[in-house]
C-alpha positions in Angstrom: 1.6 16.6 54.1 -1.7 14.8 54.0 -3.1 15.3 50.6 -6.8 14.1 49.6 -8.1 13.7 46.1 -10.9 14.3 43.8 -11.9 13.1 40.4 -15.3 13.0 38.2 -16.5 13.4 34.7 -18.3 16.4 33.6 -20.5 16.8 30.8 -20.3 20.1 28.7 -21.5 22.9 30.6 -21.4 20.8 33.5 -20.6 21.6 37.3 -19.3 19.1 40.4 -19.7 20.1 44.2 -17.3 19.1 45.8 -18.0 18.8 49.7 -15.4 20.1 52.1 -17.4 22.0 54.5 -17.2 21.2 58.2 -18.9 21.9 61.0 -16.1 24.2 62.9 -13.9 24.5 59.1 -11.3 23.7 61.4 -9.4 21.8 58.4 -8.3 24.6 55.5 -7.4 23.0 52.0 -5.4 24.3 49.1 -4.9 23.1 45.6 -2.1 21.3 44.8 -2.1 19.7 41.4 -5.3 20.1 39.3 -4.9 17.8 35.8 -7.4 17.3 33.2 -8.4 15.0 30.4 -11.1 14.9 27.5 -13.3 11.8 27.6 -12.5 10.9 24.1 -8.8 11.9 23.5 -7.5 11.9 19.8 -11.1 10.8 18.7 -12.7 14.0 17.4 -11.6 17.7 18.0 -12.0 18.8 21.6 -11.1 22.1 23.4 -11.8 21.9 26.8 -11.9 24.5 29.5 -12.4 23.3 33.3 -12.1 25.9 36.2 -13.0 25.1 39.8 -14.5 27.8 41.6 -15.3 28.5 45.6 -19.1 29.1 44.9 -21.4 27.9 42.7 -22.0 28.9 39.1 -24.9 30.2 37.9 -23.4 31.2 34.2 -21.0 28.2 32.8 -18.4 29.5 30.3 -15.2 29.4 28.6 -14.5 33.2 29.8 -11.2 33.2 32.1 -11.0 36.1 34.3 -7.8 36.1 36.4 -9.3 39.1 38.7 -12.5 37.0 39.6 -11.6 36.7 43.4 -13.8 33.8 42.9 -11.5 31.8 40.5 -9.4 29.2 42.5 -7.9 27.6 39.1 -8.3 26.8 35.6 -7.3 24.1 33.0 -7.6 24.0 29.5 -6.8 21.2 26.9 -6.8 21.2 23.2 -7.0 18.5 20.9 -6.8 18.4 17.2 -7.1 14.4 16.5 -6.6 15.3 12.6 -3.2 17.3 13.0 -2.4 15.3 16.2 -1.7 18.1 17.8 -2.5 18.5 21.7 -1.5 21.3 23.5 -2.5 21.9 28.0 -2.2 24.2 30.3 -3.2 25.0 33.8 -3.4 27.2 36.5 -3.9 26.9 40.0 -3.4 29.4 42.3 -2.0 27.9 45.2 -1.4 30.0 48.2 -5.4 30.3 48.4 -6.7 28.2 51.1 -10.2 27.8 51.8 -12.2 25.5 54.3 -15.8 25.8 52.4 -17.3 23.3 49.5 -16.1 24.0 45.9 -17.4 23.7 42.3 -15.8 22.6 38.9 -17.2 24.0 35.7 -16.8 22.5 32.5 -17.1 23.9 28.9 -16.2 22.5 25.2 -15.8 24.9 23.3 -15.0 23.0 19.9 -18.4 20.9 20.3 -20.2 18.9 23.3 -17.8 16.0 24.7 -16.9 15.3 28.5 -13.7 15.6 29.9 -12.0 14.0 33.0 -10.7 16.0 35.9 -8.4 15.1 39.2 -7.5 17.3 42.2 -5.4 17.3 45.0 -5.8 18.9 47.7 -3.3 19.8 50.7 -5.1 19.4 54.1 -4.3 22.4 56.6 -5.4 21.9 60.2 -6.3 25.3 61.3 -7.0 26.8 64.8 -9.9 28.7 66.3 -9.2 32.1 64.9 -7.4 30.6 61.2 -10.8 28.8 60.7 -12.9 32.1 61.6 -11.2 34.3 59.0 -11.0 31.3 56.4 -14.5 30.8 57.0 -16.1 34.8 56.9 -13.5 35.4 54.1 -14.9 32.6 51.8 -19.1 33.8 52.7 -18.0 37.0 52.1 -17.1 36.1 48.6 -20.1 34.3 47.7 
């Protein structure tokens, strides 16, 4: 499994392209492990919310919406630096595979700090007609 990998700092209300397109999208990608981390962990309060999207976002917000056909995954981190209490979870829903660019989104909702994020990403060679129907499927969407 050939596995590439991605990672950036986003500001709040911030969004990353990340480039994957290809001329014939004859490689297909799927998420594999999606992690993230607040810029200033057990320094001040933080509640972060990071989702990673096949289009870009014109509205950047902490609304999850399981049903957006849109949505390829979504991470969220709390942390309470006065309790010490830091709770994480993420989803990533990982039988989607797409061969176009995609977009992380970045909210905090507990006040205005950064926060960390790292993909993976499985690489999928594709043939002629897997790349045509990954390809129309994903325009379609957007």
């Amino acid at each position: 499994m050939v596995v590439k990998t991605y990672r950036g700092l986003l500001a709040d209300g911030g969004q990353d392209r990340i480039r994957l397109q290809t001329i014939k999208g004859k490689v297909g990608y799927r998420i594999v492990k999606f992690e993230i981390l607040g810029a200033a962990p057990g320094v001040s309060p933080m509640e972060h919310i990071v989702k990673i999207f096949k289009s870009a976002q014109t509205t950047i917000d902490a609304l999850v919406n399981f049903t957006d056909s849109d949505l390829l995954g979504v991470a969220y981190i709390q942390d309470e630096n006065d309790t010490h209490l830091v709770s994480s979870l993420d989803v990533i829903f990982d039988r989607e595979i797409f061969n176009q660019d995609i977009f992380v989104t970045h909210v905090d909702t507990d006040g205005s700090l950064s926060c960390n994020y790292y993909i993976e990403l499985e690489v999928i060679p594709l043939d002629d007609a897997g790349a045509q129907y990954t390809t129309l499927k994903d325009l379609r969407q957007t």
